[in-house]
N, C-alpha and C positions, 0 to 999 in steps of 0.2 A: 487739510481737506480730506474728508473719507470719502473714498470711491464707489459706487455701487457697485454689486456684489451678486452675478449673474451665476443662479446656481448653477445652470447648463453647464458651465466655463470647467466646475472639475466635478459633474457626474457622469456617471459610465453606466450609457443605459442597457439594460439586457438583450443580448443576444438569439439567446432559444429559452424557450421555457424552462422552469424547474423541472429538472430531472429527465431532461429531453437527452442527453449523451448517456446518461445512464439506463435507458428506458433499450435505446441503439446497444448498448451491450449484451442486455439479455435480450434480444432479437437475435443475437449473434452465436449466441449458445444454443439456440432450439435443435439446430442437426446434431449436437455431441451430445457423447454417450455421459451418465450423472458420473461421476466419481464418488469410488468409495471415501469418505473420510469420517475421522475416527472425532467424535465431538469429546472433547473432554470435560468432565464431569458439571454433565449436562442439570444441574438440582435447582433449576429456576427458572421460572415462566419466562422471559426475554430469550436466555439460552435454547430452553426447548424449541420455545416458538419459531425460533432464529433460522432453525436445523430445519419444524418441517415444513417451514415457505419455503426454505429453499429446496427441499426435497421436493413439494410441490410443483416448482416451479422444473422442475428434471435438472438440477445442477448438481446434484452431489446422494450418495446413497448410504446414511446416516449410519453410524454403528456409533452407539450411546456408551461410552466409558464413564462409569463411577459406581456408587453406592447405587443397588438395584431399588431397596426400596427408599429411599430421597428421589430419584428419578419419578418412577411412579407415583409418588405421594407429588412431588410438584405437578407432574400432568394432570391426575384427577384433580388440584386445587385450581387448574387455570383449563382445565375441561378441555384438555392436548387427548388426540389420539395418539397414542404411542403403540398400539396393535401391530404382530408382523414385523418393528423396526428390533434388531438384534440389539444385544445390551451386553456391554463384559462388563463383568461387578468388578470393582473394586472397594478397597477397606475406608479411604481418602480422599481428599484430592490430590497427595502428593502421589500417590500411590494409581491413581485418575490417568497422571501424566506420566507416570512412569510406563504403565500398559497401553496407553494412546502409542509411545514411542516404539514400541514394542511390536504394535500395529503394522507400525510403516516396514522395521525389518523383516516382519514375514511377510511382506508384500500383501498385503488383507487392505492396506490404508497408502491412497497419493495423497492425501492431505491431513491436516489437523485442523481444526475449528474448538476456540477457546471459548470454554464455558464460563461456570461463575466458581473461578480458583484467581488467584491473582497471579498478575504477568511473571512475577519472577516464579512461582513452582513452577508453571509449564516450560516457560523458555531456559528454568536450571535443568531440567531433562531433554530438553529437544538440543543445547550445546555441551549435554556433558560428554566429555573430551571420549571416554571408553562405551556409553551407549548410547550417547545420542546420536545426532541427525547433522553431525558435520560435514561439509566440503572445504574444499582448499581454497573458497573464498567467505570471505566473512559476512554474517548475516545482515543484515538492513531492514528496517521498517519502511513500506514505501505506502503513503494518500495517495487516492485516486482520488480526485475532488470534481465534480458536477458544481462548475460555475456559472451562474444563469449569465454573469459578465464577461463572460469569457467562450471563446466560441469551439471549446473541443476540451476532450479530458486533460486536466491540469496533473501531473505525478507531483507531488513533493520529499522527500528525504535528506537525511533519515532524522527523524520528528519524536522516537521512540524508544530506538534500542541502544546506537551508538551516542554517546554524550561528549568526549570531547574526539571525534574520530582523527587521528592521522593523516595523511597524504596516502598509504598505501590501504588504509580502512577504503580512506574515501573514493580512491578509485575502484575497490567492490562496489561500494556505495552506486555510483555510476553503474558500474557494469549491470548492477542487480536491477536498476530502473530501468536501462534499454532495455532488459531484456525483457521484463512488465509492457513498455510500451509496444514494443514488437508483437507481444499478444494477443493484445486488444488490437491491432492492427494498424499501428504507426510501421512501414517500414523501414523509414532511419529518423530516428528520434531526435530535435534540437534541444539540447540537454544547454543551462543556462545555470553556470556555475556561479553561485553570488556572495558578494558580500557588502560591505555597506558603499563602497563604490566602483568605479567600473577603470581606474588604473593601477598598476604592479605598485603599489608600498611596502618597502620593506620592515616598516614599525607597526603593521596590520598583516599577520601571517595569512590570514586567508586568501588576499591577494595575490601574494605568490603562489599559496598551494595553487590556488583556481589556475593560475597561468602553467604549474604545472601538469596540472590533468592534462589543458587543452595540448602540453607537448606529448606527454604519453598517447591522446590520442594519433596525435599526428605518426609516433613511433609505434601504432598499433598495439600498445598495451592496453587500451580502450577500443573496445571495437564497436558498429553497429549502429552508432549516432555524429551530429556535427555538436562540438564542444565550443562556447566559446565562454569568456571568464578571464578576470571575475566581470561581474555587471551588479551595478545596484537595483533593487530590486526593482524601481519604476521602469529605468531602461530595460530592462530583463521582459518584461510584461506592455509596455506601451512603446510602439512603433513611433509615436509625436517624440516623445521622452528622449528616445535611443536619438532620433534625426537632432533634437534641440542640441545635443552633445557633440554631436557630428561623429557618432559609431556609427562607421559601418561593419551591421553583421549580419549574415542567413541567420542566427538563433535570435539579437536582440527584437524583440515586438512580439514571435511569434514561438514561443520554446511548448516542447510537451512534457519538460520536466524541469524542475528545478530545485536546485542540489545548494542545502543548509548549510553553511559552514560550520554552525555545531545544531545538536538538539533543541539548545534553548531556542533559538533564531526557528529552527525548521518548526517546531510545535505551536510560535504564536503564530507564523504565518500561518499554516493550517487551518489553526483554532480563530484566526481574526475573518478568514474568508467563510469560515462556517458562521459566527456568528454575528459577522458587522455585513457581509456579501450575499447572503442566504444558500453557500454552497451547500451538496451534498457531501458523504464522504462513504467510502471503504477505505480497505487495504490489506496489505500484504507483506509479512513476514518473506522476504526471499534469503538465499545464499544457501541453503539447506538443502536436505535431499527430496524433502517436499515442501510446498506451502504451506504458511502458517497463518491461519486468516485469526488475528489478535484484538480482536473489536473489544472494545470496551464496555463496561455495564452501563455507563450514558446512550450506547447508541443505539438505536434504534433498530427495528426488522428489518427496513430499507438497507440498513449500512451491512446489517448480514447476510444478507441476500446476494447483494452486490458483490461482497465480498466472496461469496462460495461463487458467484461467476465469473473474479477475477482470476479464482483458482481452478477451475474447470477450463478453463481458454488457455491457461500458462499450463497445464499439463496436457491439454492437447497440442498443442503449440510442441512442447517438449517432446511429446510423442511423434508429431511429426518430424521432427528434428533429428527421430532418432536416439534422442538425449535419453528417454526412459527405456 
């Protein structure tokens, strides 16, 4: 006998509009001051464009690194005003990303905004060991994702940088998304450590690391969020899910981030809610001495926009803290 088959039964209708949490962020930046940040080698209509919405928009105040005339010849071809916006030439793009870094130690630049160079030249200058842009915690790639099914900003990590990360990677990892969410104005973040499911096995390492985060937090080597982990991902995300299992947790149903056990895991999840869910997306390079908005040549203005406002909120954030 086949059952009939009530779509209702596992759809998940939306929440807030598309790009209604996204929309609440940049509401949120109108009173702060743009930041300087140093685009790196900006020679492509997405890239330029990228820089001056969001200049437009007051989130950030563009200083153009690369080749002066590739710059100018992309704008006159995509009819960009680039007038008044300051420019340091460079010979390259490795050379792009070498003077973008360069930026931030003379204090000229709080952020960087990747152009059209690939991921690895800019981030081999932003973590080389004698001129880049390190701290004593390690970098992460952290989504912001705009879920129309989901009812507030979703964080994911790390999706980009770290591939097969540690236990002590992984609690940067952590540390670096509270402090994103704390930004945007989560003031303690429910952080939903996952893996494929939600009890300690010892022939699935994820599970125990997850259980060990949530003890470092408890021993405050995690600070600023509630942890709990592991959780598979439904329980992590749906409140019915989490009760059918009989977890009880403050993070499972309702978390504001949620933390990949590797790359491959964190980038489909990402990439399935962007293209099976209709999410938005930004992000943010943290762990560094400033932010690194790493957008890709797929994304769109929307996702760089956002992005320069994810970084304009975490270095005021910062600034108020003290921290810059």
């Amino acid at each position: 006998m086949i059952l009939p088959v009530d779509p209702a039964d596992h759809a998940t209708k939306e929440v807030h509009a598309k790009g209604a949490t996204f929309d609440q962020m940049l509401v949120a930046t109108r009173d702060l001051d743009p930041i300087p940040t140093a685009v790196v080698h900006p020679c492509d209509e997405a890239s330029l464009e990228g820089a001056l919405y969001a200049q437009q928009n007051g989130l950030i105040t563009p200083i153009l690194v690369g080749p002066e005339a590739k710059i100018r010849a992309a704008a006159k071809a995509a009819n960009l005003n680039i007038q008044g916006i300051e420019i340091v030439p460079s010979l390259h793009s490795h050379d792009s990303a070498k003077k973008a870094v360069c930026l931030v130690h003379e204090a000229k630049a709080q952020a960087l905004m990747k152009g059209a160079l690939h991921t690895d030249e800019l981030m081999g200058e932003v973590v080389h060991k004698e001129r880049g842009l390190r701290t004593e915690r390690r970098m992460s790639h952290i989504f912001v994702l705009d879920v129309p099914t989901y009812p507030k900003p979703l964080l994911i990590s790390d999706a980009a940088i770290n591939i097969f990360p540690d236990l002590e990677t992984k609690a940067d990892i952590v540390q670096n998304a509270i402090e994103l969410a704390q930004a945007i104005g989560v003031d303690t973040p429910k952080v939903a450590i996952l893996s494929a499911l939600e009890t300690v096995n010892p022939r699935i390492p994820s599970t125990v690391e997850a259980a060990a985060l949530c003890k470092m937090a408890d021993r405050r080597q995690i600070t600023g969020g509630i942890l709990d982990g592991p959780l598979a991902f439904d329980n992590a995300v749906s409140k019915e899910a989490a009760e059918t299992k009989g977890i009880v947790s403050d993070v499972a149903g309702d978390p504001d981030i949620l933390i990949a056990p590797d790359l491959e895991a964190g980038n489909m999840i990402a990439k399935q809610l962007m293209y099976l869910a209709g999410a938005d997306s930004a992000g943010l390079v943290l762990g560094g001495r400033v932010p690194v908005m790493l957008t890709s040549r797929a994304d769109g203005t929307l996702s760089r926009v956002v992005s320069a406002a994810l970084a304009q909120l975490l270095v005021h954030h910062r600034l108020g803290k003290g921290i810059l």
